[in-house]
N, C-alpha and C positions, 0 to 999 in steps of 0.2 A: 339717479346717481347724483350725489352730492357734487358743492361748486369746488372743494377741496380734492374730494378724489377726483373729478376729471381735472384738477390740477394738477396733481401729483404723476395720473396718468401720463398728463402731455409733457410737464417738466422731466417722466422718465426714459420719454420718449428722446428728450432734447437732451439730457444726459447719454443717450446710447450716441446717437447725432456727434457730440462735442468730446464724447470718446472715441469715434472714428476717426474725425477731422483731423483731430489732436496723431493718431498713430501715422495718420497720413502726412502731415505734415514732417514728421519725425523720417519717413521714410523720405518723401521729397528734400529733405536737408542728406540724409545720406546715401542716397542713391547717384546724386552728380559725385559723390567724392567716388565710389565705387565705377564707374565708368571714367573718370578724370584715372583713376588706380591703371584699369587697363589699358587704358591708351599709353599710359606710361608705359605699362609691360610692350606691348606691343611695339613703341617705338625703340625700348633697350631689344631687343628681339631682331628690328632694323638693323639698328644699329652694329650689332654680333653678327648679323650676317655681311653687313657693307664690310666690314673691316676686315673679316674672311676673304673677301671678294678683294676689297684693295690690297692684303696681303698679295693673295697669290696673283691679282698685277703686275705689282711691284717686283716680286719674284721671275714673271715673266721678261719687265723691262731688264732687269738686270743682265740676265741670259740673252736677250737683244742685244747690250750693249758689248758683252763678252763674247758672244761673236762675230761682234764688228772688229772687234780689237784683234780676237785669233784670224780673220780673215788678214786682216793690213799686217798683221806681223809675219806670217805665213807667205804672203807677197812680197815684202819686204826680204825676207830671210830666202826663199826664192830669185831674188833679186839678184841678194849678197852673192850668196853661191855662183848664182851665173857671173858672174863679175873676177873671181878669182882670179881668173885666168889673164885678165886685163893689168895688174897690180904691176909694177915696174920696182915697185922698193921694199926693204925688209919693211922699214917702218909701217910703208902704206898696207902691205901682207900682214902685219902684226894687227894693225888694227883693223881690219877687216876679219881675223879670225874674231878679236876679242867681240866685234860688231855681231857675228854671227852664233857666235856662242850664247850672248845676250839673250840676242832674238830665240834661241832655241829654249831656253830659261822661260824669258814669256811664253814665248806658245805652251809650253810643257804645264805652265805655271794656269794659263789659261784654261789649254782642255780637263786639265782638273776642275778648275772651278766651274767649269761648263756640268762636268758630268755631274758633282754635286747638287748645281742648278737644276736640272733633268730631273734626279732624283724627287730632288723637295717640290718641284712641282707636280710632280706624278701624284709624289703622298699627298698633297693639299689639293689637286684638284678629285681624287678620290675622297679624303674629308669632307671638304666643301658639299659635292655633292650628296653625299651623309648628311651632313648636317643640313641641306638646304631641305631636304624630307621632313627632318623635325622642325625645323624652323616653320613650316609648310604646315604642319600640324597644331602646332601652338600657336599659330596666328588667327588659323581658322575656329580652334578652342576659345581665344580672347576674342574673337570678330563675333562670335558665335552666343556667351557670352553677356558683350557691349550689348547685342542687338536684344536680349531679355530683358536685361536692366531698362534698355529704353523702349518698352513694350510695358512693362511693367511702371514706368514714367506714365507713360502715357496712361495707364489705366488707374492709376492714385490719382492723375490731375482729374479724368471724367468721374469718377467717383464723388471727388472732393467737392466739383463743382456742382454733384446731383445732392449730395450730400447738403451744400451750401444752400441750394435752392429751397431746401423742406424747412428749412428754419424757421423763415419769416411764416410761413402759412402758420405750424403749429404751434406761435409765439403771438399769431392773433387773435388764435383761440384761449389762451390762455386768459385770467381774471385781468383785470389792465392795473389793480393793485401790484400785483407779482409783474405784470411785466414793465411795467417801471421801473420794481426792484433787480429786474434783469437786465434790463438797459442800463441802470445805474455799474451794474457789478462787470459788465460786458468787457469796459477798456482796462480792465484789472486782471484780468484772468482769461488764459486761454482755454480753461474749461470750466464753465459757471457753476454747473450742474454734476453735483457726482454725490458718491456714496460715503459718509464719514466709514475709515479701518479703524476699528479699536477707536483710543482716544484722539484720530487724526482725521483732522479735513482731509478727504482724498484732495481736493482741488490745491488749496496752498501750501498742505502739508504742514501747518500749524495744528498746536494741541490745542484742545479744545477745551476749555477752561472746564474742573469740574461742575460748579455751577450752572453752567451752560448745557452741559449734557443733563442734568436732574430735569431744568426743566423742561429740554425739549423732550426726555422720558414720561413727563407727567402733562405732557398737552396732547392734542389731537391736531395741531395746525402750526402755521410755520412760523419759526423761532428770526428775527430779521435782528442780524448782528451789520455790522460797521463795514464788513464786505463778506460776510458768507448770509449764505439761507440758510435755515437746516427745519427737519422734521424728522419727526419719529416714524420711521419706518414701516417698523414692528407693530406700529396700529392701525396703519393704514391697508398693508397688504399681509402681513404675518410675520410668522417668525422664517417660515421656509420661502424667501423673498420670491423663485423663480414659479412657484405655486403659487402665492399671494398675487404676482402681478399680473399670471395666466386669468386668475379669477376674477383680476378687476376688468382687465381687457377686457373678459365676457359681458362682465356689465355693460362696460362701455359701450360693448357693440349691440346689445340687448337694446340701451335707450335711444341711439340714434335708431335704431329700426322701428320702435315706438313712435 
């Protein structure tokens, strides 16, 4: 096997390499926002439930508070009544009716608002419970989730790092021409090695000057531009690239068993 094909070999190898990394990387940037998303759900989810919950507290204390007040008025007006009988003047009898009329006003005015109290906590603590079921459900759907995402965290980082590790071996097999020119291209591009689309670097996604493509169609070896590599493909492994490469592999593996 020539020193070009096992170049191309290994540089296709470091193209597949630097097209994982690369997708990984992409995942690792949005995979925190995707879990940062549902903790957010999660915490509006709290939050809808707390406020359910301190409503019908709230609703609790009130009905506390109005039955403190029908109790003392109730006493009060209890009071008055018994007292009637003690009153010595029109005056003092007048206002003690109008005192006890009051009182019967509140209380009247009270147990109303008791009974509507009663009411509205019955319906909300029936909702709440309701709703504390689903809330119960979608918590455990986002918990459930978070813990994929960061399962799948976890498995892009060991990847990336296995991934990261093959690099340096099959980059010192490589000609030490070419990898110069890869060191060189390295802090430029987070994918050194890829395949030109049409008349486009895959890598920078610049066009690739006419002239540039003629001659890399008319050589057998690589074209070293200002920050890209390039080679013709097409003569190296064929026109049916995923056959071409199958076939050079075998070479490949044919001569190291040699």
């Amino acid at each position: 096997m020539s020193d070009i094909t096992r170049d191309i070999h290994l540089f296709i190898s470091m193209a597949k390499i630097e097209a994982a990394l690369a997708a990984d990387r992409a995942l690792l940037q949005r995979l925190p926002q995707e879990i940062a998303a549902i903790d957010k759900a999660i915490a509006d989810i709290d939050a809808v439930e707390k406020k359910a919950h301190d409503d019908l507290e709230e609703m609790k204390k009130k009905r506390r508070d109005v039955e403190k007040k029908l109790r003392e008025h109730e006493d009060h007006l209890k009071k008055s009544r018994g007292q009637q009988s003690l009153v010595k003047t029109n005056e003092e009898y007048t206002a003690m009716l109008k005192e006890i009329s009051n009182l019967e006003i509140a209380v009247s005015d009270e147990e109303e608002t008791l009974l509507i109290l009663m009411d509205g906590i019955e319906t909300s603590e029936r909702d709440t419970a309701a709703k504390a079921a689903v809330f119960k459900t979608q918590r455990e759907s986002k918990l459930a989730e978070k813990e994929r995402l960061e399962g799948e965290m976890t498995r892009v980082q060991a990847e990336s790092q296995k991934l990261a590790a093959q690099k340096p071996k099959i980059l010192s097999e490589i000609s030490p021409t070419y990898q110069k020119r890869y060191e060189r291209l390295v802090p430029h591009r987070d994918i050194v090695v890829t395949r030109a689309e049409g008349d486009h670097c895959g890598g920078c996604r610049q066009q690739i000057p006419a002239q540039l493509a003629v001659e890399v169609r008319n050589n057998d070896k690589f074209i070293m531009k200002a920050f890209c590599l390039f080679m013709n493909m097409d003569k190296m492994v064929g026109k049916d690239f995923e056959k071409g490469l199958a076939s050079m592999k075998s070479v490949a593996e044919s001569a190291a068993k040699g």
